[in-house]
C-alpha positions as CSV (number, residue, x, y, z in Angstrom):
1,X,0.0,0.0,0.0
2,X,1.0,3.5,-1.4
3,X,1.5,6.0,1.9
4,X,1.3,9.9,0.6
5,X,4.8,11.3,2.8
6,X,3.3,15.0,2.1
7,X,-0.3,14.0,3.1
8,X,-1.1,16.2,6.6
9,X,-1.1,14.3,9.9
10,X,-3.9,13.4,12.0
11,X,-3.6,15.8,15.1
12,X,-4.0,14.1,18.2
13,X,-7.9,15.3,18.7
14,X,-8.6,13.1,15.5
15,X,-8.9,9.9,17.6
16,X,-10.8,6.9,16.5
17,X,-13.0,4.6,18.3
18,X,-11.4,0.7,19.1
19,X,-14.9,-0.1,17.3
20,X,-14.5,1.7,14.6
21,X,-10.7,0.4,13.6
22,X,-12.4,-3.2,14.9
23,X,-14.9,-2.8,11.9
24,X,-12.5,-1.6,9.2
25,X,-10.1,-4.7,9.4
26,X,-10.7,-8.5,8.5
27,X,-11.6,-10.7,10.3
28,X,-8.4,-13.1,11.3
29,X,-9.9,-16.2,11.7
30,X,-11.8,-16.8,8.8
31,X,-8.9,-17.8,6.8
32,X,-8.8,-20.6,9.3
33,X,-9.7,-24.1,8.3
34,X,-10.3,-27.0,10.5
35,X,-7.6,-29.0,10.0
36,X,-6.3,-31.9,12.5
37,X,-3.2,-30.8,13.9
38,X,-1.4,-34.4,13.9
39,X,-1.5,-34.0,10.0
40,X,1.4,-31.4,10.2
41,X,3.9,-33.6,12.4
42,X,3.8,-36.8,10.3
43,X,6.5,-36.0,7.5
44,X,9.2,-34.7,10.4
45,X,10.7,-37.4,12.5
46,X,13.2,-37.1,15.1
47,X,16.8,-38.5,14.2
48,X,18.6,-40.6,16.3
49,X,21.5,-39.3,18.8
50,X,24.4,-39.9,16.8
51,X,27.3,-41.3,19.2
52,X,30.4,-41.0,16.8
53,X,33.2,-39.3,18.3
54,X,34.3,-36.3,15.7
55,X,37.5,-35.5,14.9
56,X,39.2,-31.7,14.3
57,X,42.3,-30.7,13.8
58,X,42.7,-27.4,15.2
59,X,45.8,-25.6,13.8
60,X,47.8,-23.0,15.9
61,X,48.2,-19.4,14.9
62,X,50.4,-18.7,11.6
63,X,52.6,-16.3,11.4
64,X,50.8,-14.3,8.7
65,X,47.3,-14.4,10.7
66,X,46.7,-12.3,13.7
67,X,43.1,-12.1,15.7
68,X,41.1,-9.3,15.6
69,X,40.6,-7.6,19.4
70,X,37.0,-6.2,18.2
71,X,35.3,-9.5,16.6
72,X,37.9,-11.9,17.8
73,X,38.1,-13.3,14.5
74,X,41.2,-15.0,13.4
75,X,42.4,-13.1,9.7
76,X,45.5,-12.4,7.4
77,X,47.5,-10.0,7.8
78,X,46.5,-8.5,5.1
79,X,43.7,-7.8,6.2
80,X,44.9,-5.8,9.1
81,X,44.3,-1.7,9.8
82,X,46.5,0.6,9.9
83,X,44.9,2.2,13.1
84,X,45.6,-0.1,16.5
85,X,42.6,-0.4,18.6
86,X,41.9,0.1,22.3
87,X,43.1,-3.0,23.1
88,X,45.3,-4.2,20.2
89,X,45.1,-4.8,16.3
90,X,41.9,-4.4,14.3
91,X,41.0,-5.4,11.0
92,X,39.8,-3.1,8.6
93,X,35.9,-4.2,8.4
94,X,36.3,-3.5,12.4
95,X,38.3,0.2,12.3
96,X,35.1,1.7,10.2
């Protein structure tokens, strides 16, 4: 729906009844039907608790990669700002 920016506004003496506003919009429930609610759940099931142990490797800190002390997200160097942050280096999607 269209809204006119440069229409006037309502001043606050121009106050509507709850019946009124009641009358002008749909009814919500008619768009209802009756439908059994145990026809929704049958095409999800529930998986089964997987037991496997998973293996990561997790690598230590390169020497080209530093981590960012505003989203604490490990990056390349390159990546780094040339402004230092409160409380060390930044990246440059953080110094903005």
């Amino acid at each position: 729906m269209a809204t006119d920016y440069d229409a006037p506004r309502k001043n606050d003496d121009d106050v509507e009844s709850i019946e009124a506003i009641k009358e002008r919009t749909p009814d919500k429930l008619t768009g209802l039907s009756d439908t059994d609610e145990s026809e929704h759940g049958e095409g999800f099931a529930i998986p089964d608790v997987v037991s496997e142990d998973l293996d990561v490797v997790v690598l230590p800190p390169q020497d080209d990669e530093f981590t960012c002390s505003e989203c604490f997200i490990v990056k390349h160097h390159s990546l780094l700002s040339a402004k230092k942050g409160k409380f060390g280096k930044v990246c440059i999607e953080c110094e903005s």
